[in-house]
C-alpha positions in Angstrom: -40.6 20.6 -13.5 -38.8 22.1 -16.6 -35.0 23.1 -15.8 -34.6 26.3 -13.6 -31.7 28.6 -14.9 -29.2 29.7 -12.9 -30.6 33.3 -12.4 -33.5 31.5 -11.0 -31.8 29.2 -7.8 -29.5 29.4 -5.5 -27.7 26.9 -7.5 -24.6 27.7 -9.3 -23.5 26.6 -12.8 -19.8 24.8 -12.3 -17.9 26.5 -15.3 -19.2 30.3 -14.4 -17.7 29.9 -10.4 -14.4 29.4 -11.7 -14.5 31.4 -15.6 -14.1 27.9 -17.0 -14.6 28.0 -20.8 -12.1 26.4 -23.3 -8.9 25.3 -22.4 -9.1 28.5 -19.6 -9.7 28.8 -16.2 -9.9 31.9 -14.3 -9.8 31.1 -10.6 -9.4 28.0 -8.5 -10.1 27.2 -4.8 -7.6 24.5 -4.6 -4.3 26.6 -4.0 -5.6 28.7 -1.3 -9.2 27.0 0.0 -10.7 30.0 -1.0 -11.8 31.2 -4.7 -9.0 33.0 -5.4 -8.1 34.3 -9.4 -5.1 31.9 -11.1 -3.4 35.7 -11.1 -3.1 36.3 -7.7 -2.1 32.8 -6.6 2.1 33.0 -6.0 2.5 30.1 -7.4 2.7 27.8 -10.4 -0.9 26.3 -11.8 -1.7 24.0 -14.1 -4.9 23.8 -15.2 -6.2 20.9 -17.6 -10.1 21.3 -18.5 -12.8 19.1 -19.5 -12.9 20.7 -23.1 -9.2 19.9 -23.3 -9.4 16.0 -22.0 -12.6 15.7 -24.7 -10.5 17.4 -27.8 -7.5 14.8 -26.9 -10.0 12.3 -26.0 -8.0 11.4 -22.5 -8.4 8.6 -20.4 -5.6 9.1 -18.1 -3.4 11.2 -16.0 -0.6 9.6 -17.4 -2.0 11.1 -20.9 -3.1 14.7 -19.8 0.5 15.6 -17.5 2.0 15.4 -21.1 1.2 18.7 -21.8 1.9 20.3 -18.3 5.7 21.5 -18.0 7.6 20.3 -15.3 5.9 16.7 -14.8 6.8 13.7 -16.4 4.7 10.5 -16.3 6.3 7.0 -13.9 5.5 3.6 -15.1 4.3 2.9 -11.9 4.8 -0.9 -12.2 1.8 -0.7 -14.4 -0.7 -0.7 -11.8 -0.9 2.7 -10.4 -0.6 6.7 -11.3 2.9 8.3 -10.6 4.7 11.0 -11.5 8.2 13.4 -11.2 6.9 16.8 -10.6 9.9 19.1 -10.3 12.4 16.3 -9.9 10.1 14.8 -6.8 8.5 11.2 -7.7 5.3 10.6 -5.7 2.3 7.7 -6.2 0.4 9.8 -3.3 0.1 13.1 -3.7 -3.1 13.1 -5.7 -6.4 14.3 -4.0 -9.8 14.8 -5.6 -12.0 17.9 -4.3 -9.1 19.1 -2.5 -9.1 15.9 -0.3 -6.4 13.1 -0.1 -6.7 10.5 -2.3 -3.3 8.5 -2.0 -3.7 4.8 -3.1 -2.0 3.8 -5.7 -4.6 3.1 -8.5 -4.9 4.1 -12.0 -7.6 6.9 -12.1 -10.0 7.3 -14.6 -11.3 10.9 -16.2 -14.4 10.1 -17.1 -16.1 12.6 -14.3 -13.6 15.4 -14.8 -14.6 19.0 -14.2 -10.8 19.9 -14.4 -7.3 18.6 -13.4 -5.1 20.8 -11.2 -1.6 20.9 -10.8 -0.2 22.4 -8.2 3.8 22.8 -8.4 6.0 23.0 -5.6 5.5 22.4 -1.6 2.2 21.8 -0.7 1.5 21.2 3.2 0.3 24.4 3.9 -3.0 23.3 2.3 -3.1 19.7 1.8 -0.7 18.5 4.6 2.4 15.9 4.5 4.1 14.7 1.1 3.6 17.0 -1.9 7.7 17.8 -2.2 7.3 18.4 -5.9 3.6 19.4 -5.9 -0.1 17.9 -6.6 -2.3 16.5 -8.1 -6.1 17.8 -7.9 -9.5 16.1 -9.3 -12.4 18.4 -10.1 -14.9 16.4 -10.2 -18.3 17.0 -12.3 -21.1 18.2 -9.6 -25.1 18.5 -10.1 -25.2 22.4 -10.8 -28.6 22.6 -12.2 -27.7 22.9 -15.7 -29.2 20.8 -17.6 -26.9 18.1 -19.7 -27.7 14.5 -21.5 -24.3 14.0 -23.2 -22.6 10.5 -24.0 -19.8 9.0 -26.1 -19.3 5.6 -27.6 -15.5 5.3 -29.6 -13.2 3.0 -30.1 -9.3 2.6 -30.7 -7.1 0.4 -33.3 -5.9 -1.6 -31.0 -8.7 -2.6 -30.9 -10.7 -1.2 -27.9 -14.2 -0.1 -27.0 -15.6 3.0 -24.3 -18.6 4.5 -23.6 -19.8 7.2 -21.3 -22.8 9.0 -20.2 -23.1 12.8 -18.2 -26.7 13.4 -17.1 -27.8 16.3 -15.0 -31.1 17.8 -14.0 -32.3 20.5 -11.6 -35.4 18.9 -9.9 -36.7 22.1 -8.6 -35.0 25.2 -7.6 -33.5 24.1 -5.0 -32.3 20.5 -5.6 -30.0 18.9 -9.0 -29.0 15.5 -9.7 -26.3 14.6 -11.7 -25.1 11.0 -13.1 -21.6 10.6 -14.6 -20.7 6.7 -16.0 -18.0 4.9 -18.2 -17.3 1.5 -19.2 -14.3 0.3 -21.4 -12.6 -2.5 -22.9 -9.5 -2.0 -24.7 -6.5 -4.4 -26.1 -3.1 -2.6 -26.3 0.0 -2.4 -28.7 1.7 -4.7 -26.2 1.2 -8.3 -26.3 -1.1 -10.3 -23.8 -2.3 -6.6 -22.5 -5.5 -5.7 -22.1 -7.7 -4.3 -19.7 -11.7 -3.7 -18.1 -12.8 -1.2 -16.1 -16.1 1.1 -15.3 -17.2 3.5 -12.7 -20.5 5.6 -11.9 -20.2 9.1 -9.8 -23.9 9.9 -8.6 -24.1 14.0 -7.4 -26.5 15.5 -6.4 -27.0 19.5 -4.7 -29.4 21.0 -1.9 -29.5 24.4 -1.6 -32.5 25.0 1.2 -31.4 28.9 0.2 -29.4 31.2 -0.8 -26.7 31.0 1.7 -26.9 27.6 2.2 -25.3 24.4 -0.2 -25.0 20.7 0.6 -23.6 18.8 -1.9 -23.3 14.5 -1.6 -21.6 12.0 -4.1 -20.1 8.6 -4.2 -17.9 6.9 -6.9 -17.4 3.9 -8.0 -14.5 2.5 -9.9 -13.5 -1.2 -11.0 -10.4 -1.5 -12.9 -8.7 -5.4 -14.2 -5.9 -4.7 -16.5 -3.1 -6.8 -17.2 0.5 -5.6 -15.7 3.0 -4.8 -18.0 6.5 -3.5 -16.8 7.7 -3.1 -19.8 11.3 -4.4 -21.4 15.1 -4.6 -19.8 18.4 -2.6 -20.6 21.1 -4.5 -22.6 24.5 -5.1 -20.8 27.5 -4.0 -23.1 30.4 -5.8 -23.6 33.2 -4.4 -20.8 30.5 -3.1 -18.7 30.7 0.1 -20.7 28.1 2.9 -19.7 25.5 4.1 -20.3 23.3 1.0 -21.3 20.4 1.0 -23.4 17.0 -0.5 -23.7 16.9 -4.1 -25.3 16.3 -3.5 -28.8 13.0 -5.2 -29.7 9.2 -4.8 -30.7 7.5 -2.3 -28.8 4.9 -5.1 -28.4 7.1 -7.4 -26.7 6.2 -8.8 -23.6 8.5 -9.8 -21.2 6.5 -11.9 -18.0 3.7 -14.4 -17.7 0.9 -13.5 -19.3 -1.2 -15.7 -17.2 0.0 -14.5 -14.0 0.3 -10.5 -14.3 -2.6 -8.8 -13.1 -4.0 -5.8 -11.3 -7.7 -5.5 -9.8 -8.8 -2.1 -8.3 -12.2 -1.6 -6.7 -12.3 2.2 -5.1 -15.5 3.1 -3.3 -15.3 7.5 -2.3 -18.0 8.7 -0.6 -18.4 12.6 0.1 -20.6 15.5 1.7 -19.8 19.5 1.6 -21.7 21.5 3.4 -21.1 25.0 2.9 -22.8 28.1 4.7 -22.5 31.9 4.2 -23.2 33.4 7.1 -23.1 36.9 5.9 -20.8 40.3 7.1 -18.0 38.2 5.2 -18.1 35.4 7.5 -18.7 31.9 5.8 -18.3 28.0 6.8 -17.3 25.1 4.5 -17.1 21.4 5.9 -16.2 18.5 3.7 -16.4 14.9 4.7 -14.9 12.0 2.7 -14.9 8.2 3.4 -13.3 5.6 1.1 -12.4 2.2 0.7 -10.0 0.7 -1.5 -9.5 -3.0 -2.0 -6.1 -3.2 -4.3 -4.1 -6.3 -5.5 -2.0 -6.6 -8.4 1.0 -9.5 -9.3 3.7 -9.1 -11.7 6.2 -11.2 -13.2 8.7 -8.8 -14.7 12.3 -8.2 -16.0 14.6 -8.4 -12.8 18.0 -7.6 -14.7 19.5 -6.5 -17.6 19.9 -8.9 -21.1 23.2 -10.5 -20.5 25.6 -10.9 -23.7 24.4 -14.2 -24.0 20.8 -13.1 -24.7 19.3 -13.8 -21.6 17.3 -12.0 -19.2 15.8 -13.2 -15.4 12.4 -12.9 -14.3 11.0 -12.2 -10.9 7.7 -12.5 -9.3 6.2 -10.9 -6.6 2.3 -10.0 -5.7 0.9 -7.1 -3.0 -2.5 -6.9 -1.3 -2.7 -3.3 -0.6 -6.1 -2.8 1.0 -6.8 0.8 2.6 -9.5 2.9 4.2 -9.3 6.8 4.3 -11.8 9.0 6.4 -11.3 12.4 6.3 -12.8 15.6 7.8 -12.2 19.3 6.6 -13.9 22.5 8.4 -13.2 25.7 6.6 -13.8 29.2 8.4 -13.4 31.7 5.9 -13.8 36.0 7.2 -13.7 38.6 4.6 -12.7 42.1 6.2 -11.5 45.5 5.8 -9.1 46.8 8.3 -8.1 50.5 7.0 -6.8 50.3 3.7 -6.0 46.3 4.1 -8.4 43.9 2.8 -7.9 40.7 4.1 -9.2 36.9 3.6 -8.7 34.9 6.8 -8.8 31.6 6.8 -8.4 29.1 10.1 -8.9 25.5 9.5 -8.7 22.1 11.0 -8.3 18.9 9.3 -9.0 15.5 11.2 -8.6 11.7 9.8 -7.9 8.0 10.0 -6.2 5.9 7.3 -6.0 1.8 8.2 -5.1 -1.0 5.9 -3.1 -4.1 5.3 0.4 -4.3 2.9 0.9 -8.1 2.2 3.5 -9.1 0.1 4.3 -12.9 -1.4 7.8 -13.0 -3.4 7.5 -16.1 -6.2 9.1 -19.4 -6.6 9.4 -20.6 -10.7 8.7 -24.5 -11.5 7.9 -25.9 -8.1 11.3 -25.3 -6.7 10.9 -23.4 -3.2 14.3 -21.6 -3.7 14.3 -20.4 -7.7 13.4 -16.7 -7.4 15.0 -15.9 -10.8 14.2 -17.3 -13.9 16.2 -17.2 -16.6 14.6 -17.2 -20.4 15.8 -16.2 -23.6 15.1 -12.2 -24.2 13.9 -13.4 -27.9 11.3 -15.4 -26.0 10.7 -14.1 -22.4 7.6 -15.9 -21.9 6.8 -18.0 -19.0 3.4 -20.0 -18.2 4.3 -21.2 -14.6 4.1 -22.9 -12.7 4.8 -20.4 -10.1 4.4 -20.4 -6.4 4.0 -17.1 -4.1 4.1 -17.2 -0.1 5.2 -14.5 2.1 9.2 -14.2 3.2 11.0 -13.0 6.3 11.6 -9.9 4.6 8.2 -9.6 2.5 5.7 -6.7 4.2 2.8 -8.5 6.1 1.4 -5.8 8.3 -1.5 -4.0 9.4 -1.3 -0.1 10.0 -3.5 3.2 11.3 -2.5 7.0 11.0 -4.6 9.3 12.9 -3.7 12.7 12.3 -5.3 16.0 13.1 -4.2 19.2 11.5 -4.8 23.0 12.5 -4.1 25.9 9.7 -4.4 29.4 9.1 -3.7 32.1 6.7 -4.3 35.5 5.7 -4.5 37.1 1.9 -4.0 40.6 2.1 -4.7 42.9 0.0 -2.8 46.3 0.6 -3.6 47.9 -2.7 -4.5 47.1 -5.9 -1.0 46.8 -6.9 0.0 44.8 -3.5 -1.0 41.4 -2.3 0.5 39.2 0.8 0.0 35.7 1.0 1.1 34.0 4.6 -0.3 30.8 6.1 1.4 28.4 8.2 0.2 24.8 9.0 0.4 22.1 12.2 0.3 18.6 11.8 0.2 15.8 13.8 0.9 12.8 12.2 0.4 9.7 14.8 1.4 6.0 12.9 1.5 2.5 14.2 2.3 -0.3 12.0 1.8 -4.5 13.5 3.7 -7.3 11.7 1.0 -9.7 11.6 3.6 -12.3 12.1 5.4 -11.6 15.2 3.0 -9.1 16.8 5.7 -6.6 17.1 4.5 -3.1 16.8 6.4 0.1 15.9 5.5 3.2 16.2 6.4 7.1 15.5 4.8 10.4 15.9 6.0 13.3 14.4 5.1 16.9 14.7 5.1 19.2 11.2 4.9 22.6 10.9 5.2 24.2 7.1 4.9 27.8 6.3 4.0 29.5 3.4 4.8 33.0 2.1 4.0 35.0 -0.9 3.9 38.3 -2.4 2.0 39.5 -5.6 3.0 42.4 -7.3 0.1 43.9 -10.2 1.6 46.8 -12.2 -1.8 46.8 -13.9 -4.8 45.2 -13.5 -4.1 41.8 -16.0 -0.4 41.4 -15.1 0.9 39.8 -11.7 4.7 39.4 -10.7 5.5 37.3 -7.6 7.7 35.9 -5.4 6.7 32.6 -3.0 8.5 30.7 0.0 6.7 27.3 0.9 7.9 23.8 2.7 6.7 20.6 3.4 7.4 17.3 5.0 7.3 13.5 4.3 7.3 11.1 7.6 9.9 8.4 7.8 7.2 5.8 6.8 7.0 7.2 3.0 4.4 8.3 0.5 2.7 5.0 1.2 3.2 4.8 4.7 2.6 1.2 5.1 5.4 0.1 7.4 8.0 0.9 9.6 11.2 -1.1 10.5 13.0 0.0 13.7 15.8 2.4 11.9 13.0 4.0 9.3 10.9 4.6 13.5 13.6 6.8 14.5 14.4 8.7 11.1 13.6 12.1 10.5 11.1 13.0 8.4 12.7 14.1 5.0 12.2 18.6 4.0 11.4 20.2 0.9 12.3 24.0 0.7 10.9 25.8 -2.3 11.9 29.4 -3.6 9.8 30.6 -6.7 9.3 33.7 -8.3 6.9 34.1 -11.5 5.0 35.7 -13.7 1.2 35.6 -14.8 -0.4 37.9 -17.7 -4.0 37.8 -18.8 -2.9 38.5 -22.6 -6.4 38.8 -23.2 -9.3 38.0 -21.4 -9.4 34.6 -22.2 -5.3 33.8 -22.9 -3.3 33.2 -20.2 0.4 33.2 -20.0 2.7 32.1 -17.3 6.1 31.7 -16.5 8.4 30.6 -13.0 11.8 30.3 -12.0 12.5 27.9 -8.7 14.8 26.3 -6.5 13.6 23.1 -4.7 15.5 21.1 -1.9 14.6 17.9 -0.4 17.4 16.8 2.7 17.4 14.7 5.5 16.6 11.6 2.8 18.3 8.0 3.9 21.6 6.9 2.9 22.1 3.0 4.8 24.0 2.9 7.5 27.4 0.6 6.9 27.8 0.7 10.5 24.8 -0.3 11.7 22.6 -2.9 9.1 18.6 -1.3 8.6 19.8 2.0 10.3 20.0 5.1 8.3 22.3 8.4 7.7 20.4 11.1 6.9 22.7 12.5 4.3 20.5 12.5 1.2 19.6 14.9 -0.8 18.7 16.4 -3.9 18.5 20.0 -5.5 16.0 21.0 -8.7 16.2 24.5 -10.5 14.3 25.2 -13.4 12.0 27.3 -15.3 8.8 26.3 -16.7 6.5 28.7 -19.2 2.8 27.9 -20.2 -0.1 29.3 -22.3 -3.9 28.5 -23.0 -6.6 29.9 -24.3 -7.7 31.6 -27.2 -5.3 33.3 -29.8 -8.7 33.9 -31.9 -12.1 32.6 -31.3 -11.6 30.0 -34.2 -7.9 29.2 -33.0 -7.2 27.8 -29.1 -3.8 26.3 -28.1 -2.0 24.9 -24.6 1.7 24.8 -25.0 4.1 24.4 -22.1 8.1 24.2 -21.7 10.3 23.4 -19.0 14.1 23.7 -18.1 14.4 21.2 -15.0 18.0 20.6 -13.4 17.1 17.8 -11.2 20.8 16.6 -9.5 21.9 14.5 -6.9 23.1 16.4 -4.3 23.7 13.7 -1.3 23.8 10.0 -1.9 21.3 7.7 -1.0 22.8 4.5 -2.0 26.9 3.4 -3.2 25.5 4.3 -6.6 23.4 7.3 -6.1 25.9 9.6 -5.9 26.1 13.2 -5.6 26.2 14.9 -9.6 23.9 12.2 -10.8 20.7 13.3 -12.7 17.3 12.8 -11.0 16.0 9.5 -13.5 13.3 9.8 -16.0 13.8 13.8 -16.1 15.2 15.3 -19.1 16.6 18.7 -19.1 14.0 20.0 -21.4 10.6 19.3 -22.6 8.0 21.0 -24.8 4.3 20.6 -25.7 2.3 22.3 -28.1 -1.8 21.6 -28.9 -3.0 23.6 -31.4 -7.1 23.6 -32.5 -8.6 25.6 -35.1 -12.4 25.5 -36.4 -12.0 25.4 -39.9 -15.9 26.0 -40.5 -18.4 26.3 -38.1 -18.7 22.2 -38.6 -15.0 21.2 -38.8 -12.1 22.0 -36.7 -8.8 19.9 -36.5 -6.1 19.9 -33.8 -2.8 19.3 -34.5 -0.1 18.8 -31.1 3.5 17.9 -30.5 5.4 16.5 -27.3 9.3 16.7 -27.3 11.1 15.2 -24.3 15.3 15.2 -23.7 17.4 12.1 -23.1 17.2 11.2 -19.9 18.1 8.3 -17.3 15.8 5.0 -16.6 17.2 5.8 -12.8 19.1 8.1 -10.7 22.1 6.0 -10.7 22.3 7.2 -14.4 23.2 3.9 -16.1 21.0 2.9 -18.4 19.9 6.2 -21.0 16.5 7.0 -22.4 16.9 8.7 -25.7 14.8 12.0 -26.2 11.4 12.0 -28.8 9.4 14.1 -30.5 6.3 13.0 -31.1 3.2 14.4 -33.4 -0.9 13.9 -32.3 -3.6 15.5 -34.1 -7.5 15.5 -34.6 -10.1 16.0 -36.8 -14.1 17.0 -34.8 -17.0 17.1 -37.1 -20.4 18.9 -35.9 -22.8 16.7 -37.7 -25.8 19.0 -36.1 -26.7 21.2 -33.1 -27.2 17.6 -31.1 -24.3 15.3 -33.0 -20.7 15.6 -32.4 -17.9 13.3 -33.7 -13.9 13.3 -34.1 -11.1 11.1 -34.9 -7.9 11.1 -32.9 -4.9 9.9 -34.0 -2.2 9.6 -31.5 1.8 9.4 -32.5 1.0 10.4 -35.8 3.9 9.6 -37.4 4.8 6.3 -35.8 8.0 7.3 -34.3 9.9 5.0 -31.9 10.5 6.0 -28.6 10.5 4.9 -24.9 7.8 6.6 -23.0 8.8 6.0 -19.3 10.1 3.5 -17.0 10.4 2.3 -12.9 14.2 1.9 -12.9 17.0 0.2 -15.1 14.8 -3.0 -16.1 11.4 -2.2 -16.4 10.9 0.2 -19.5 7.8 1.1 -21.7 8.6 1.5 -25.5 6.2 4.0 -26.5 2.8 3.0 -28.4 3.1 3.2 -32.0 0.4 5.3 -34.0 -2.9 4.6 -32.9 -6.8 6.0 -34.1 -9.3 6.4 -31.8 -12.9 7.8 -32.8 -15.7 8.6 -31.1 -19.5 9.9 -31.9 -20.8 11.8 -29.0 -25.0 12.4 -29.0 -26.1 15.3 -26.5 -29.9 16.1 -25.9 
């Protein structure tokens, strides 16, 4: 059967429910589980689009958060997404279709509709964690529109990636949909390189009008090499700050035959959504999925001493985790006098089980040398070396059941008046069972986080508002994987969040935003002198800031997404003898700035031309060793060979400028990649 249009079917093209188109989207679900306009949500959104990941030719979260303000990219130990939002590191807060998605694994954009980014407190919506804010997946869905798109390209480093995006309505009442990668790439660091692919099957039944059930699965493999990156030089005196070791940005410091990471993530899903009618409508989202993780590394453990040497250490984790999640959605749309309200009640039931194994490792047969030291002009070891599991090495299993109940309402008084209020109830039940003892520990804790906000519209394309939210993170972590007897009894550690902001539809298809906030995180663990693996709950930490954004188009030949952000991330309560209260939060400078430009030159030719500046800042929060700020220049040329052809070459760090690009703590630092091409040719039928 030829393809229906949308007119035709119940089925719904992807980019018109939202007012996607460009770098631009008009509303978003995420913030509020209901499709709510990015103007009337009270609070800061970042929206990265599937045009925008293609004209930058993305692969990586890592690469798009560049351009949102207030987020700066972690290492991660080179085996996993992470990120500072608002001064607030988190490897888990990242969730794809609005459902948790917290292993740590480097995810792949291949299948992007979108990426959200939700700033600020969080639990209102998405439950526990998200201090700092979110990260949200939009995944590509069979909408009926017809598509036959792929792209083969390749890098200078040199590297090789394809992928395909093929969608078909089958009648007018069922689409299919087929998203796919593959890649193999070498790096600008030595011994690096990496394989990966996935596949993300869709597909969409809509019996009728009111009725949508959407299924999909995704599978990812990812084997890369783990790099942590290079050490900080000790100065003579113990003088402070420190610096990076001065060397090649492609030096490695490890054992190349040793450092690995292997990912396979199976995510299965089903939404079934119904609309009742009268205003009354039903969503229910299910989501099971399996994640088999292991990665080794063999890294810096110290600084480069005067003498020119530097110790490894070794370790490798087995990380394996299943997550089933359940989501019902009851959504009433009413008039009550002159109020017009969206309710919303909710309840949110799961199960996440898994294993966290940990071997430490032993250099050149000896049972007892955990540290090797090597020369930092040659820091290069081939074994042998041993791994086995120590007293104080994780080797447990866990479960968290939790169940969640929420509600809100969005009135709408006026035209010029809008009141956002929602509050949510979580249980959050975890048991964890040393394997080697049998010994189990346990903790339940009860959260409740509110959320408040108020949006004031002077006129229709203009919003001002003001928004109260909090959130919690359980004793047991982002990761939750363990618990020792004093982290059992801890109290979960609080994130207060005070924002107020501005959104204005400069036109209809330029947005601009701007926020001011104050975020607090207490009740985080300082170690008890007192009392050895007990904790004081002294910590804390305070981030103001301001952070301004605009996308869209400026004219129809000339689009741009530029972003700035002030962010005073301090110390406010210690956590450790060196994590002292007036220390900077590390890895977040005071300001950063991004700027992508992309003008179409003819109807055939466009170029793009973008720039990321970052502050100083500090490798980590006990503010010894300093990261000098960058500026750093991208740009891109697109050809349109034909009405079916499409090609363009990027060229990333243009000017091959120097710089450090993140880092997980004093001795484990990535120099950033020096210039780099990467082209593509991209056939659609």
């Amino acid at each position: 059967m030829p393809p229906v249009t949308v007119n035709a079917s119940p089925l719904t093209d992807q980019d018109e429910k939202t007012g996607q188109t460009g770098y631009i989207t008009n509303s978003i679900t995420t913030a509020t589980k209901t499709n709510t306009p990015l103007i009337d949500v009270p609070q800061s959104v970042s929206v990265i689009t599937k045009e925008f990941i293609k004209d930058l030719d993305i692969t990586s979260i890592e690469q798009a958060v560049r351009y949102v303000p207030g987020v700066i990219p972690h290492q991660g130990e080179s085996n996993r997404d992470d990120l500072v939002i608002r001064g607030q590191r988190s490897n888990a807060d990242f969730f794809v279709n609005g459902i948790r998605d917290d292993v740590q694994y480097f995810r792949d954009l291949y299948n992007l509709q979108r990426l959200e980014v939700l700033k600020g407190p969080n639990a209102m919506i998405f439950g526990r964690g998200g201090g700092g804010g979110i990260i949200n997946r939009v995944l590509k869905e069979a909408d009926g529109v017809p598509i036959r798109e792929f792209t083969v390209g390749g890098n200078s480093y040199p590297g090789f990636r394809a992928t395909g995006d093929v969608g078909q309505a089958l009648s007018d009442h069922f689409a299919v949909r087929l998203n796919g990668f593959y890649e193999k790439s070498n790096s600008y660091r030595d011994y690096v390189y990496l394989e990966r692919y996935g596949i993300n099957p869709t597909a969409t039944w809509t019996p009728n009008e009111n009725t949508r059930v959407k299924l999909g699965f995704e599978y990812l493999h990812d084997w890369r090499v783990t790099d942590r990156g290079i050490p900080s030089q000790t100065r003579p005196n113990g003088t402070l700050p420190e610096y990076p070791f001065h060397t090649s940005a492609s030096t490695f410091f490890g054992a190349p035959n040793f450092n690995y990471a292997l990912t396979d993530v199976y995510i299965a899903n089903a939404v079934v959504e119904h609309d009742f009618g009268g205003g009354l409508s039903i969503r229910n989202a299910s989501q099971y999925a399996y994640y088999n993780k292991f990665y080794q590394n063999v890294f810096p453990g110290g600084p480069v001493s005067l003498a020119g040497t530097v110790p490894l250490s070794a370790y490798n984790n087995e990380t394996d985790r299943s997550n089933l999640f359940n989501q019902t959605d009851l959504t009433y749309r009413v008039d009550t006098g002159i109020l017009r309200h969206t309710l919303l009640g909710g309840v949110e039931i799961g199960r996440q089980s898994g294993l966290s194994y940990r071997q430490d490792g032993y250099f050149n047969g000896n049972p007892t040398l955990s540290t090797l030291t090597v020369s930092a002009y040659n820091p290069i070891t081939y074994g042998p070396i041993n791994f086995r599991n120590i007293a104080t090495g994780a080797n447990n299993t866990y479960q968290l059941d939790l169940w969640a109940l929420y509600a809100q309402d969005q009135v709408e008084i006026t035209k010029y008046l809008q009141l956002v209020g929602g509050i949510r109830f979580d249980r959050f039940n975890f048991q964890s069972q040393d394997r080697r003892t049998g010994a189990v520990q346990g903790r339940i804790d009860d959260l409740v986080s509110p959320r408040v906000g108020v949006v004031v519209k002077p006129i229709e394309n203009l919003s001002i508002y003001g928004s109260y939210s909090v959130s919690y993170l359980p004793s047991a972590g982002d990761q939750f994987s363990t618990l020792t007897p004093g982290t059992a009894i801890a109290q979960p550690e609080k994130f207060v969040n005070k924002e107020v902001g501005i959104k204005w539809d400069i036109k209809p298809r330029l947005q601009f935003t701007a926020a001011f906030y104050d975020l607090d995180r207490t009740n985080q663990r300082l170690p008890d002198p007192s009392n050895p693996g007990f904790f004081i709950l002294s910590g804390a930490t305070n981030t103001k800031g301001f952070e301004a954004g605009i996308s869209g188009y400026i004219t129809d030949k000339w689009e741009v997404m530029a972003g700035y952000a002030y962010t005073d991330a301090k110390i406010v309560g210690a956590t450790s003898a060196t994590i002292v209260p007036g220390n900077r939060i590390g890895l977040v400078p005071y300001n950063t700035f991004s700027l992508w430009n992309r003008y179409q030159i003819t109807p055939n030719v466009g170029a793009g031309l973008g720039i990321i500046h970052y502050d100083d800042s500090f490798a980590a929060s006990d503010d010894r060793v300093l990261l000098s700020g960058f500026t750093r220049f991208d740009a891109a040329v697109y050809f349109r060979l034909n009405d079916n052809w499409r090609a363009q070459l990027t060229v990333e760090n243009l000017f091959n400028t120097q710089y450090i690009a993140t880092a997980d703590g004093n001795n484990n630092i990535t120099p950033g990649s020096p210039q780099v091409f990467r082209f593509s040719i991209s056939p659609k039928f």
